[in-house]
N, C-alpha and C positions, 0 to 999 in steps of 0.2 A: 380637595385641592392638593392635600397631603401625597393621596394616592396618584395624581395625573404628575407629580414632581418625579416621582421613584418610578414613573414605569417613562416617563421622559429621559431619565438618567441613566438608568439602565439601555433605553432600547440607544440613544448618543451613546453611551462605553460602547455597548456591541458592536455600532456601524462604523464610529471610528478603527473599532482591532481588526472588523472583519475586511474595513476600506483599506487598510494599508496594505491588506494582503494581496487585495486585487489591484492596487496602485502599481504595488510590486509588479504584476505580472505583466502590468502595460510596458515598463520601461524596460525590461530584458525580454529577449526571445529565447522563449523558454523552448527548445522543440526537442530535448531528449527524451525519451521515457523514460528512462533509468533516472532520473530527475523527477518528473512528475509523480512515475511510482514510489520514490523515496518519500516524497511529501507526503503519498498516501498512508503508508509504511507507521512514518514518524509521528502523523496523525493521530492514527490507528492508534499507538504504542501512549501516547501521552493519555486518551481517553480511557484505555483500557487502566492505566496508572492512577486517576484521578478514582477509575470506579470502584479498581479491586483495596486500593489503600488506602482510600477517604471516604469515598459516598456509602459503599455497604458497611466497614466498620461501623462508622459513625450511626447509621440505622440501624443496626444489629442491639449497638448499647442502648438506643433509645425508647427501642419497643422488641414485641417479641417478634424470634426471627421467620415468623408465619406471616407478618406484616409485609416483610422485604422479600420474603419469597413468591408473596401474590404478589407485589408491586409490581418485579423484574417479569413474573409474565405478562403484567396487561403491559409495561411498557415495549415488551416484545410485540405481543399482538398488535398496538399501535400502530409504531411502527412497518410494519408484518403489509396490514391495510393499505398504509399509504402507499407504499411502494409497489406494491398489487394496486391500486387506483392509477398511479401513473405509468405503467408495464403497459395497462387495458385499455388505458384513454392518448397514447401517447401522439395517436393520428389527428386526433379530434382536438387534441391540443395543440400540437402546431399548427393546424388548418387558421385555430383561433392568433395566432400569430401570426400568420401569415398576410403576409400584403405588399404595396407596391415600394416602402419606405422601413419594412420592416423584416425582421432576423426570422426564419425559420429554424428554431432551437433542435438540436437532435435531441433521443431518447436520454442517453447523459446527459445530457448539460441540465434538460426538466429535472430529469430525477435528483440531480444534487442537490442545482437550486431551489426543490420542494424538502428535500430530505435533510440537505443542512439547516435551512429553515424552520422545519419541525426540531429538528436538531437543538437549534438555540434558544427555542422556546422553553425546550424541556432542560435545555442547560438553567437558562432564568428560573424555569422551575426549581431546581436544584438549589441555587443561589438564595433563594427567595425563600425555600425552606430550611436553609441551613443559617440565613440570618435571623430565623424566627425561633432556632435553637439556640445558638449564643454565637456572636459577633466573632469570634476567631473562624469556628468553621464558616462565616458566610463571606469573612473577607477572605481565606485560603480559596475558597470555590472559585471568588470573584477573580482572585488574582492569575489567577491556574488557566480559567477560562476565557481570561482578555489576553493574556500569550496565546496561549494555544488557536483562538480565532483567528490569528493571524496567518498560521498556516492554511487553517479553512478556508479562507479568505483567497489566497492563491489559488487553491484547488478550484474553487468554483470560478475564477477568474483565467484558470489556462482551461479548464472544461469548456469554457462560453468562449473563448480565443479561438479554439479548433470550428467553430462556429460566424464567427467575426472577428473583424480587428478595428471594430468602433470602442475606444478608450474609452468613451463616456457611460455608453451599455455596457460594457464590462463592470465598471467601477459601483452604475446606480444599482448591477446584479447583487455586488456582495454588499454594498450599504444594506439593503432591504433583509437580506439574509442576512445580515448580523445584528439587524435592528430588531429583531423577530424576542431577541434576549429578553425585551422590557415585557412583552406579554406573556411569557413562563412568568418572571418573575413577580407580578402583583400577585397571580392564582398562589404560585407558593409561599407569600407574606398573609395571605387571607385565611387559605389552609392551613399553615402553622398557626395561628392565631387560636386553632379550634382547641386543639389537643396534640400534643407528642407522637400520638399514633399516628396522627394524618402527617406528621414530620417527616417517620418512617419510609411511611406509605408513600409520600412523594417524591423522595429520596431515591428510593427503589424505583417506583417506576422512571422517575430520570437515566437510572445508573442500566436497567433493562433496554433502555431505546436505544442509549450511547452504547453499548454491548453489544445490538442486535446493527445498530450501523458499521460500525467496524469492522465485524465477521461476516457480516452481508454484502457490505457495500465497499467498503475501504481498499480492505485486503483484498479481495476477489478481483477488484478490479484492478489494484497495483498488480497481482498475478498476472491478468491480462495484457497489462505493456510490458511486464519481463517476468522473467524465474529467475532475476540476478538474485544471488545471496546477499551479497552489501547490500540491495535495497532490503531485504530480510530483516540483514542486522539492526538497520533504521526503525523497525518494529520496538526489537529490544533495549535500543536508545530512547524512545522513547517511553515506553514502560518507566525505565529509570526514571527519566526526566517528569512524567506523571508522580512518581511517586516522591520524588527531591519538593513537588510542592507540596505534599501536607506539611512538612517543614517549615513550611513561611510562618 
């Protein structure tokens, strides 16, 4: 009973950070790029902050740093997979979307809302193993990653926009992607529970997924709607801003 309370609380945080963000996106018309790329940018920058000045320190002290270096691969490879899964099937999945009352999603819009998705799992994950280390790093994770969803939350809400402008699929899109948080986080309360090593270990590969999304997915694709530098510099803001919260 214990366990169905924390992955219910969890997976309501995530859907409410991740629903405001897509709330956001119904009530303004968002149609710049230089705008949307900027979210991606600032995205981008807050995870990269969370990974390189929270998640890998914090594993580095905990176990040895062969722990956190096989981590960040499988959670690359992961990653890696899924996104090669939905590149290959992308036909075959809207076909399964398809019908007389319903949205035929393009290639982005699957791919976020599958990869944010994986995304917040392995954020939960994160969470889940850092409150099984001690309570500062697992509320700092939590707090880091109920702000920052919120931008996510946008992203997958003006991705699915360029697709529809039914407000209600928009909004159930990032509830479910942000609800996703409560199933990372039980695996990382269970795994911590074992041993410090599998702390590392899950830390890592959290901190590998969130790394391999941003320099795959984020960025690339903010490139794609512009080469503005100010959307650039929204990288290095938030980098900052990732890193202002291990502070909390």
């Amino acid at each position: 009973m214990e366990i169905i309370k924390i992955v219910l609380f969890f997976s309501i945080l995530g859907a409410i950070s991740s629903g405001i963000g897509g709330f956001l996106t119904t009530i303004f018309k968002i149609k710049s790029n230089k705008f949307t790329a900027s979210l991606f940018e600032i995205t981008g920058g807050i995870m990269t902050g969370i990974v390189c000045f929270d998640m890998l320190p914090e594993s580095f002290s905990i176990a040895s740093i062969w722990y956190s270096i096989f981590g960040v691969i499988i959670g690359v490879i992961i990653v890696y997979f899924i996104n090669y899964f939905v590149e290959k099937n992308n036909n075959k999945i809207n076909y399964k979307l398809k019908g007389k009352n319903s949205i035929v999603y393009s290639t982005t819009s699957v791919a976020v809302i599958l990869s944010m998705g994986l995304h917040n799992a392995i954020e939960g994950l994160a969470i889940g193993s850092g409150f099984s280390y001690s309570y500062s790093l697992g509320l700092s994770l939590l707090i880091s990653i109920f702000l920052h969803d919120i931008p996510e939350g946008m992203v997958v809400g003006i991705t699915n926009k360029k697709d529809t402008d039914n407000v209600f699929n928009i909004i159930i899109n990032t509830i479910l992607v942000g609800s996703c948080v409560g199933i990372g986080c039980i695996i990382g309360l269970l795994v911590g529970k074992i041993d410090d090593k599998f702390i590392a270990f899950s830390l890592s590969i959290a901190a590998g997924a969130m790394l391999y999304i941003v320099s795959c997915d984020l960025i690339p694709y903010s490139k794609k709607l512009t080469n503005s530098k100010i959307t650039s510099i929204m990288y290095i803001l938030g980098i900052v801003i990732g890193a202002m919260f291990n502070r909390f």
